[in-house]
C-alpha positions as CSV (number, residue, x, y, z in Angstrom):
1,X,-25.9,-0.6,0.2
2,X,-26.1,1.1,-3.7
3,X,-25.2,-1.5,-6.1
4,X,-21.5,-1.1,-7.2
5,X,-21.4,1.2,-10.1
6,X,-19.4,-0.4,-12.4
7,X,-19.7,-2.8,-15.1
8,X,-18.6,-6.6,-14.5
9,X,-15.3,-6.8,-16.4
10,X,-13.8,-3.6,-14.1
11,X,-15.9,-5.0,-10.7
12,X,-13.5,-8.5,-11.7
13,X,-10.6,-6.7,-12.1
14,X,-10.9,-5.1,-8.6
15,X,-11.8,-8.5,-6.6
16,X,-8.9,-10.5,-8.6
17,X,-6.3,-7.6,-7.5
18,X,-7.8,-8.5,-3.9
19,X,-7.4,-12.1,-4.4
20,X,-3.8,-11.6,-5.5
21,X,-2.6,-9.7,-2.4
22,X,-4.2,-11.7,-0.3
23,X,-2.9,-15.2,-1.9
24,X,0.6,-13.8,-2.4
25,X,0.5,-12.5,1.4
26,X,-0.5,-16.1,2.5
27,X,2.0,-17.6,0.8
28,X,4.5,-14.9,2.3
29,X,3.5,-16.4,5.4
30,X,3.6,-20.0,4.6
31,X,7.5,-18.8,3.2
32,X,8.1,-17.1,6.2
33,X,7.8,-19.8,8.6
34,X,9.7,-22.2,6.3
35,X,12.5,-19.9,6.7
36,X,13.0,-19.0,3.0
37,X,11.7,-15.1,3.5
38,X,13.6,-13.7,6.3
39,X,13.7,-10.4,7.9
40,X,10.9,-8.1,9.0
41,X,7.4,-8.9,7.0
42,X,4.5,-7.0,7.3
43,X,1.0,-8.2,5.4
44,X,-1.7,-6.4,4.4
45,X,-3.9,-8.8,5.0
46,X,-7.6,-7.3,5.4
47,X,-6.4,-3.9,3.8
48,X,-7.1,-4.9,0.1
49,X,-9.1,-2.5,-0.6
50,X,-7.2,0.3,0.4
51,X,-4.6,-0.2,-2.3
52,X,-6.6,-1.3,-4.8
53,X,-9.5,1.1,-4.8
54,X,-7.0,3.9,-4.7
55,X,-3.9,2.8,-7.2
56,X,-7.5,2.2,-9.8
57,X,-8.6,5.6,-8.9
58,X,-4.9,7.5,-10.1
59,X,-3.1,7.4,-13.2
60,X,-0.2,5.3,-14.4
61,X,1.9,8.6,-14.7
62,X,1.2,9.3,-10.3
63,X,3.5,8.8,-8.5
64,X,3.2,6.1,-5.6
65,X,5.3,6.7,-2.6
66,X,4.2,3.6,0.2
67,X,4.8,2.1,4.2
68,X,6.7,-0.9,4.4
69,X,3.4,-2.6,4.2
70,X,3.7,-2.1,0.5
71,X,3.3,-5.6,-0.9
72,X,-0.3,-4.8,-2.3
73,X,0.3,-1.6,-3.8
74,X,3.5,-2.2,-5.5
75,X,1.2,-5.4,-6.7
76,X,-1.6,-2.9,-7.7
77,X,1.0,-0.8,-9.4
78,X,2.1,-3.1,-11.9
79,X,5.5,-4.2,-10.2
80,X,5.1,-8.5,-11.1
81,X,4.6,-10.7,-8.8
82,X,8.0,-12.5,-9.8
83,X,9.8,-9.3,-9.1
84,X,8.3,-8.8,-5.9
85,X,9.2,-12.4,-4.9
86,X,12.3,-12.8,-5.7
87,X,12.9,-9.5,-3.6
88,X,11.0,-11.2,-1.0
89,X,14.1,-14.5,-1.1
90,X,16.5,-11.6,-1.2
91,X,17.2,-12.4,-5.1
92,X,18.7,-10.7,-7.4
93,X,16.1,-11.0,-9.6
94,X,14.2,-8.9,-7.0
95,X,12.4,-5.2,-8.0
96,X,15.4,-3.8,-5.5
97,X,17.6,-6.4,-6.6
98,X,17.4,-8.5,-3.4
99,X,19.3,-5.8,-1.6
100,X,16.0,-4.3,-0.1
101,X,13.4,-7.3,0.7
102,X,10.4,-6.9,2.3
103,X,9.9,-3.5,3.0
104,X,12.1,-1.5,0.3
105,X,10.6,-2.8,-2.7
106,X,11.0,-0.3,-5.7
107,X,10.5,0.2,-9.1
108,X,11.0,3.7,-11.3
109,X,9.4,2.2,-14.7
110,X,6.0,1.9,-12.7
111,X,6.7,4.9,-10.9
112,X,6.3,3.0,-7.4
113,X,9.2,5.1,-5.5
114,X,9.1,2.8,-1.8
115,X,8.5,1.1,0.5
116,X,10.0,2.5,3.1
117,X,11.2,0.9,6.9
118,X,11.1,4.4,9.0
119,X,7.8,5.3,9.7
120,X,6.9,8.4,8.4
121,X,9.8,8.0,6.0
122,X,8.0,8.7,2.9
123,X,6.2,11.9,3.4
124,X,9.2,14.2,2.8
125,X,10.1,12.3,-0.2
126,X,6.5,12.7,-1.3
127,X,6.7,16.2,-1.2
128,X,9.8,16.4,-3.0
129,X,8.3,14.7,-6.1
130,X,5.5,17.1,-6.2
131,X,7.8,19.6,-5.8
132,X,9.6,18.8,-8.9
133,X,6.7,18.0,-10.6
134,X,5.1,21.6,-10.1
135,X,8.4,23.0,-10.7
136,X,8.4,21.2,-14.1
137,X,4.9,21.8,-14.7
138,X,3.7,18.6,-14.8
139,X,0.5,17.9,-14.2
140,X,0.7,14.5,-12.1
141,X,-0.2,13.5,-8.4
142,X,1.9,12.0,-5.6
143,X,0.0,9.8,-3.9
144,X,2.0,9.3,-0.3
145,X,0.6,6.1,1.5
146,X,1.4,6.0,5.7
147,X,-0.5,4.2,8.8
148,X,-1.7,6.0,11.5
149,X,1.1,5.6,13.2
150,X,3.0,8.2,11.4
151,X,1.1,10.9,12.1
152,X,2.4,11.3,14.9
153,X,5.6,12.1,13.9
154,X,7.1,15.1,12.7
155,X,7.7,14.2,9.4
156,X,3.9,14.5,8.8
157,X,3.4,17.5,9.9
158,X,6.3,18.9,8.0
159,X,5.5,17.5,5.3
160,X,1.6,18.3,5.5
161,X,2.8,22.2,6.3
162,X,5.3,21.9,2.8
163,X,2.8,20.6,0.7
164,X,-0.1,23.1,1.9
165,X,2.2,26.3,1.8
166,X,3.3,25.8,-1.8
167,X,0.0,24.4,-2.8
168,X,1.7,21.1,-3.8
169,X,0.3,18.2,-5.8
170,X,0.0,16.1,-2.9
171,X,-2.8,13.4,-2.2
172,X,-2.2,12.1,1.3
173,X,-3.2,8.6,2.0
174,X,-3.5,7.9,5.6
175,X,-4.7,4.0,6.1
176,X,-5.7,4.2,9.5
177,X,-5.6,0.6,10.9
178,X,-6.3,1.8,14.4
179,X,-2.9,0.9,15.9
180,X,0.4,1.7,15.4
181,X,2.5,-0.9,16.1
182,X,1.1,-2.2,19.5
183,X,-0.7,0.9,20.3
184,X,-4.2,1.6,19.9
185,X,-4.6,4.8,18.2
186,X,-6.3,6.0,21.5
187,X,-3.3,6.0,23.3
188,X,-0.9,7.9,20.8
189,X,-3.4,10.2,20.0
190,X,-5.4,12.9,21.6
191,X,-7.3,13.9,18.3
192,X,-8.7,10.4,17.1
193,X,-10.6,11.7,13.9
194,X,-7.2,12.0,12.1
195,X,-8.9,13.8,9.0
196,X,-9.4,16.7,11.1
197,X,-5.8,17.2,11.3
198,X,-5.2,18.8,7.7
199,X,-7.6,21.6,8.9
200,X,-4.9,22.8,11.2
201,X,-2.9,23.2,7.4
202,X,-6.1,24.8,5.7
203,X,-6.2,21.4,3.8
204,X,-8.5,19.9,2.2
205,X,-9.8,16.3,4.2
206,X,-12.2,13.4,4.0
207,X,-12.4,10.4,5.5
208,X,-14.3,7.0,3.9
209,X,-14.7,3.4,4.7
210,X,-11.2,1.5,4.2
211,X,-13.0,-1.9,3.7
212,X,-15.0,-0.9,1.3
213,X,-13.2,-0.8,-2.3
214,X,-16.0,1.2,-4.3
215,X,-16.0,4.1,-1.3
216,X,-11.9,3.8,-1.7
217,X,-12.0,4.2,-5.4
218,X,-14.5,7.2,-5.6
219,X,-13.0,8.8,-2.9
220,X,-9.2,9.4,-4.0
221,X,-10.8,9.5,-7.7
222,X,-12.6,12.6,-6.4
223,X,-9.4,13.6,-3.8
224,X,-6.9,13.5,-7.0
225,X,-9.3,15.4,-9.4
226,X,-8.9,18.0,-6.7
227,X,-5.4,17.7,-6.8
228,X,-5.1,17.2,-10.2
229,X,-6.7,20.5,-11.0
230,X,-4.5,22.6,-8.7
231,X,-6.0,23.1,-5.3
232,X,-3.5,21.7,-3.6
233,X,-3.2,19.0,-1.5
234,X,-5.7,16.8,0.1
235,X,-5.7,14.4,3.2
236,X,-7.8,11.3,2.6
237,X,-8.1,8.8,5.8
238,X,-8.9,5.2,4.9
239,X,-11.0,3.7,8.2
240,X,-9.5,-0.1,7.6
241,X,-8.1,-2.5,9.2
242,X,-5.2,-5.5,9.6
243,X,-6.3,-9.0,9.8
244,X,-2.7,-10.1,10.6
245,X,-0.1,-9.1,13.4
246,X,1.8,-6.1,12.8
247,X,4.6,-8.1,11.8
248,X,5.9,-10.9,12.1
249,X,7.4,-10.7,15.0
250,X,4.5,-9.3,17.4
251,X,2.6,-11.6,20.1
252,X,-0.5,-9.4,19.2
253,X,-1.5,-9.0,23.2
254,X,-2.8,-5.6,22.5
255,X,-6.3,-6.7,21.1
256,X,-8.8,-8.7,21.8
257,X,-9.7,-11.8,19.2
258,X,-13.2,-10.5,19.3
259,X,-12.6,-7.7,17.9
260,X,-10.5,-9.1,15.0
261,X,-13.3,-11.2,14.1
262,X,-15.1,-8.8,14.1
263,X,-13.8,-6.5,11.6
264,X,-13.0,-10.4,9.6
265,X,-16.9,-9.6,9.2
266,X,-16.6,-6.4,7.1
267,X,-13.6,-8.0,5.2
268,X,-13.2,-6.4,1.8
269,X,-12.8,-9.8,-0.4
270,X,-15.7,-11.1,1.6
271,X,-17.9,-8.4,1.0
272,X,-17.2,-6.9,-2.7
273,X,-17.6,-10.6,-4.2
274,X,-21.0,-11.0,-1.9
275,X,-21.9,-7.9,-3.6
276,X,-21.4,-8.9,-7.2
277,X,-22.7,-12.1,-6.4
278,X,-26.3,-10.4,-5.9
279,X,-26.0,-8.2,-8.5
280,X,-25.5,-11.1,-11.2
281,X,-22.2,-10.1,-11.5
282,X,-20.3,-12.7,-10.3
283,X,-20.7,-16.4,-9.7
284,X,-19.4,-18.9,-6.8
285,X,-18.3,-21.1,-10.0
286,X,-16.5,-17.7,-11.2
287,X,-15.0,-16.7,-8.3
288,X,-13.4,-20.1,-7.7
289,X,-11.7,-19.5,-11.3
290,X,-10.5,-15.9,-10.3
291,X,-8.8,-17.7,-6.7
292,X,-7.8,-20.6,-8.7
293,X,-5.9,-18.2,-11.0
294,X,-4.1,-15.8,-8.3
295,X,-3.1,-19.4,-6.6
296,X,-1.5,-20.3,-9.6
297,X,0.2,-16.9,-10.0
298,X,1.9,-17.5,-6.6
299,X,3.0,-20.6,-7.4
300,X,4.6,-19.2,-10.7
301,X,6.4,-16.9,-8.3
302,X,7.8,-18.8,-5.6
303,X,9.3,-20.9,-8.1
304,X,10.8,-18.1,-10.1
305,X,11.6,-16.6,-7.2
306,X,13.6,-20.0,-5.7
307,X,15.2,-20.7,-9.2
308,X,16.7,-17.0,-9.2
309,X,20.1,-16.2,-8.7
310,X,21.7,-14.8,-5.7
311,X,24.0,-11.2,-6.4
312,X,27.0,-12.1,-7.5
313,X,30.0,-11.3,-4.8
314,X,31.5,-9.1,-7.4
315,X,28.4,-6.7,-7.4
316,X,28.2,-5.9,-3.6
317,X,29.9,-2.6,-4.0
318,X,27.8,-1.8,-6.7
319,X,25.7,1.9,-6.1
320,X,27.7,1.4,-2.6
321,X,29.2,5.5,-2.3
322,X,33.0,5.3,-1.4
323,X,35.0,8.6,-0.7
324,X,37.8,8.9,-3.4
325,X,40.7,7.7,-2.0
326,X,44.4,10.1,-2.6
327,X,47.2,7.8,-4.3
């Protein structure tokens, strides 16, 4: 493998983002179980690098549309951990203002438009900002982030058909986790190489290792230029995959444990910091201090996030669109 071409302060920043998702995820579990997150929850747990080699690789001005496995990017994006917490105990104090949770969190000032519970739901939306971004002339990207699952619904190819017809600033972000829901991508799909699907749009495509955060970063760095500079849209698969259940909720009797431990092998955290450590880079005694820190940043959450308030009764009706009624 070619050494990771970066120096060591960026390298850290890339496996401490990793370490944050992961720890905060963990602890979302931990909360889960003890009843104080309730709802659906969906980790991310063994996709790191997905998010963070690609929300490193765009700009601050992009816009981020995501799944409702969003945790890591809205993390990545610059949303605080306290906000996303606090969402997470259904808190006021919460990025959506506890009236979303889990898989609606949301935040304009970082330009992290969703989370979003229907699968597939965010491609039209994406589309729409890029719209009104070429329509304005602004030179920005849209990064859309979806599973594999939601390619097979017609929202993608809608959306995919929009974006390539008016040449729209779209960078599509497929992280293909190999099963949608329950269903191995075998099943759902009769074309498994999913990149090969934006030739049917006359789109751009490439595909690239999902556990791997360098191959993430220079990919979509080199997908956004594209997009960036006016070719239109591009369709980027990211080959990863989930350590975890699909949710909380699933008995996970659709694969074997083998092959999750397996793939554990090729985790991202496990081998970007083995990586650095060979390079010089990065020290055991080092990267004890970066998990040490992200622990402590989840512990700083939870409590803000169990000390926040609850919505006042006299705000539920807020943003809530009633008809005017006739005196």
């Amino acid at each position: 493998m070619e050494p990771v071409p970066y120096d060591k302060a960026f390298a850290i920043r890339l496996l401490t983002d990793m370490l944050r998702i992961r720890r905060m995820e963990e602890k979302c579990a931990e909360l889960y179980g003890a009843g104080k997150i309730r709802g659906f929850l969906h980790l991310y747990i063994g996709e790191e690098a997905c998010a963070v080699g690609a929300l490193h690789a765009l700009t601050a001005e992009d816009n981020i549309v995501a799944t409702y496995r969003e945790h890591g990017h809205a993390l990545v994006r610059g949303v605080s951990m306290n906000a996303i917490m606090a969402e997470m105990f259904g808190k006021a104090a919460g990025c959506s203002r506890g009236r979303g949770g889990s898989m609606h969190l949301f935040d304009s000032a970082t330009r992290f438009y969703g989370g979003n519970a229907i699968v597939g739901g965010g491609l039209p939306l994406a589309v729409g900002l890029a719209l009104a971004d070429k329509m304005q002339g602004i030179p920005m990207v849209t990064a859309c982030f979806f599973g594999d699952g939601a390619v097979a619904e017609g929202a993608f190819h809608e959306a995919m058909n929009l974006a390539a017809l008016w040449k729209l600033p779209v960078l599509f972000c497929c992280e293909n986790n190999l099963y949608g829901m329950g269903t191995a991508l075998e099943r759902a799909e009769a074309q498994v190489d999913l990149s090969v699907k934006a030739a049917g749009y006359r789109m751009a495509a490439a595909k690239v290792d999902g556990m791997d955060v360098v191959a993430v970063l220079e990919a979509t760095r080199l997908a956004a230029g594209q997009v960036r500079a006016g070719a239109g849209p591009f369709f980027l698969e990211y080959q990863t995959y989930r350590f975890r259940a699909h949710s909380m909720f699933d008995p996970e009797l659709y694969r074997d444990k083998a092959e999750v431990e397996k793939w554990k092998e090729r985790g991202p955290l496990h081998t970007f910091s083995a990586r650095l450590k060979a390079e010089g880079k990065l020290s055991e005694k080092e990267f004890l201090k970066l998990d040490a820190q992200a622990e402590k940043e989840v512990a700083a959450a939870v409590d803000f996030a169990e000390r926040a308030e609850l919505e006042s009764v006299n705000d539920l009706l807020t943003d809530v669109y009633t008809p005017a009624v006739a005196p």
